[in-house]
C-alpha positions as CSV (number, residue, x, y, z in Angstrom):
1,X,-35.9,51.8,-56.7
2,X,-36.6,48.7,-55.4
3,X,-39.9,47.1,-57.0
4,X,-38.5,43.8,-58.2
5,X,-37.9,44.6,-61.6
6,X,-34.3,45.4,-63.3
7,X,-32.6,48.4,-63.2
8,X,-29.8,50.2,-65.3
9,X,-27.0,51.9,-63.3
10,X,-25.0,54.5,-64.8
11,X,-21.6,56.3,-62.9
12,X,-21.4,60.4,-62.9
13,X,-19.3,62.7,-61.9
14,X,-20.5,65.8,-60.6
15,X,-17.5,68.5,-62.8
16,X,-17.0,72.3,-62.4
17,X,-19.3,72.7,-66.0
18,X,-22.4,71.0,-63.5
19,X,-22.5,73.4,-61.0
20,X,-23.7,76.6,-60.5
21,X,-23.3,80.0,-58.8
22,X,-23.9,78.6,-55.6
23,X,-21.3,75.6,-55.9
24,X,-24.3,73.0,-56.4
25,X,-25.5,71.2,-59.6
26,X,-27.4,73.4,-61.8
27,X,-31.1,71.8,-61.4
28,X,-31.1,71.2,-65.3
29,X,-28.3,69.3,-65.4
30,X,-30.1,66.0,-63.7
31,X,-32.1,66.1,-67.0
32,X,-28.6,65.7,-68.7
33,X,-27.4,62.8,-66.3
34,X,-30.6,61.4,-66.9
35,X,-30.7,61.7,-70.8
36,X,-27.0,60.3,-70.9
37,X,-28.4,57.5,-68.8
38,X,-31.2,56.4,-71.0
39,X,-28.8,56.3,-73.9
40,X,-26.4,54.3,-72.2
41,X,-29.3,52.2,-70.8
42,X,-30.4,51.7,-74.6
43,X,-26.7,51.1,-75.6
44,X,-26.0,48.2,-73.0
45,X,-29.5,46.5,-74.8
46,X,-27.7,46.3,-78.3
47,X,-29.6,49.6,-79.5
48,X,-27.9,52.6,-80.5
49,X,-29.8,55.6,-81.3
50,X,-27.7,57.1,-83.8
51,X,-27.8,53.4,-85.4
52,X,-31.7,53.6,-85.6
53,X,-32.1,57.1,-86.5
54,X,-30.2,55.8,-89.9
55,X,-31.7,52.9,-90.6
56,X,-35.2,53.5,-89.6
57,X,-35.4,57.5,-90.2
58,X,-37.0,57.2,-86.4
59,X,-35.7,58.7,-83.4
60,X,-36.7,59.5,-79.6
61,X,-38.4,62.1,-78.2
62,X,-38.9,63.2,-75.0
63,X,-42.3,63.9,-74.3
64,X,-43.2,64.6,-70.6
65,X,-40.8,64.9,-67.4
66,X,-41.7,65.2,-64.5
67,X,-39.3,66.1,-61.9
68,X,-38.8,66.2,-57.9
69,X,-35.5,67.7,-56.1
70,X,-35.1,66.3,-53.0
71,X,-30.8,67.1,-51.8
72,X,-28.4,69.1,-53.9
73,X,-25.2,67.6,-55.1
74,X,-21.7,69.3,-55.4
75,X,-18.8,69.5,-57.2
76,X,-16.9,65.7,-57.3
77,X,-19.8,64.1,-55.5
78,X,-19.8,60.9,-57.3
79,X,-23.4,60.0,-58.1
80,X,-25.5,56.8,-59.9
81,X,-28.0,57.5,-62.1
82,X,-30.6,54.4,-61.9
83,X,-33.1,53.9,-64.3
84,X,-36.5,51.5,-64.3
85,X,-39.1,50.7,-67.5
86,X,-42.0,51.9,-65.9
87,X,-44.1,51.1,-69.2
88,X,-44.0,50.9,-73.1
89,X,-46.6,51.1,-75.4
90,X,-46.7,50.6,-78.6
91,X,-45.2,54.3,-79.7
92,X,-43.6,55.8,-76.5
93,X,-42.0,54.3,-73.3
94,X,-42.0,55.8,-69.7
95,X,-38.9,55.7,-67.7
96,X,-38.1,55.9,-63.6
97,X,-34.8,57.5,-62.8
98,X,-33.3,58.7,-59.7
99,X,-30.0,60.1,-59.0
100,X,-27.8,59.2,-55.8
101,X,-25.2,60.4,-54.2
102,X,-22.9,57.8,-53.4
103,X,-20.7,56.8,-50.4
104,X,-17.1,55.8,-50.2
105,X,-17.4,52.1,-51.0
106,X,-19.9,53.8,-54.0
107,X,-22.8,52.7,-53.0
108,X,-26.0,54.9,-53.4
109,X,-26.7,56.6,-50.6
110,X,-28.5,59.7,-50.9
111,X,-31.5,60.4,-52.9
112,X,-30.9,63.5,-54.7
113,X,-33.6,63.5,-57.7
114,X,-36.0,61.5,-59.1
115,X,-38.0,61.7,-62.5
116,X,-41.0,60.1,-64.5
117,X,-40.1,60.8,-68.3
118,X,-41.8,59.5,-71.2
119,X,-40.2,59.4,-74.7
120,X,-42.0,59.1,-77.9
121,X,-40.6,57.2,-81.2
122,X,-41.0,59.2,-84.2
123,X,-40.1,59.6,-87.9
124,X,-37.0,61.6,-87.7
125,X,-38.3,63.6,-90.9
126,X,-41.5,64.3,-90.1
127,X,-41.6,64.4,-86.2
128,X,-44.3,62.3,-86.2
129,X,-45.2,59.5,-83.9
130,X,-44.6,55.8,-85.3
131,X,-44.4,52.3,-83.9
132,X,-41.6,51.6,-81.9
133,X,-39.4,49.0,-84.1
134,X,-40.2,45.8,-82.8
135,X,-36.6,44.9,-82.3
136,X,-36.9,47.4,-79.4
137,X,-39.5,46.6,-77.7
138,X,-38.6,42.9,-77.8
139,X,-35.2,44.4,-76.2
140,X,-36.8,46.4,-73.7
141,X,-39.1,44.2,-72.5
142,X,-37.1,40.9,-72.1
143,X,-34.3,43.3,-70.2
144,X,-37.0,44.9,-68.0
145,X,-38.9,41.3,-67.0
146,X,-39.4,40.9,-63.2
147,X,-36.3,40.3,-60.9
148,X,-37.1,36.6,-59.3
149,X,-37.0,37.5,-55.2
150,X,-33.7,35.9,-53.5
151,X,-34.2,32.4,-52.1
């Protein structure tokens, strides 16, 4: 991910619970690193979810994934989950991530899955969409402002 604007990096490690019969990561478990990710993401910004869900009665959705496999990782593989703002509007935001193997110096390496998701905002109690807060999206945008290039 390399487009000039910020990204989030977040550490996994691939356990004995993420794999499957075959000794590789169960595909559905890069929607888990990548969930965990975009809480953490959210977290390092000053926003916790569970924080918002109870003072605002909203909460996230996921709305739309879409996902592409491209190497399987294995059990231990230490992997970085990196996450870009690809848009927000004024009720949902839409979300780059890709997964990486990483080397020994843990550096990302090998590209192991990448995903477009979109997440709506809505009233926890109803499930319906709302405005996201504009503490949020002040947040999220300021964080996800162009990178200036290098001199």
């Amino acid at each position: 991910m390399k487009d000039g604007t910020q990204a989030f990096h977040w550490p996994v490690r691939v356990y004995w619970e993420d794999t499957d019969a075959g000794g590789i990561v169960y595909y559905a478990n890069y929607l888990k690193f990548f969930e965990r990710s975009r809480t953490e993401w959210l977290r390092s910004l000053g926003l916790a979810q569970s924080e918002l869900a109870a003072q605002s009665g909203l909460v996230f959705v996921v709305a739309d994934v879409h996902l592409r496999y491209a190497a399987p990782a294995k059990l231990d593989d230490a992997l970085q989950i990196q996450l870009r703002l690809q848009d927000i509007g004024s009720a949902s935001l839409t979300v780059a991530q890709q997964a990486w193997r990483c080397d020994t110096s843990g550096a990302p390496a090998a590209l192991l899955c990448e995903a477009t998701v979109r997440v709506g905002c809505v009233a926890a109690a109803t499930l319906r969409p709302s405005r996201i807060p504009r503490e949020v999206f002040d947040r999220v945008t300021r964080w996800a402002a162009p990178v200036p290039p290098a001199p």
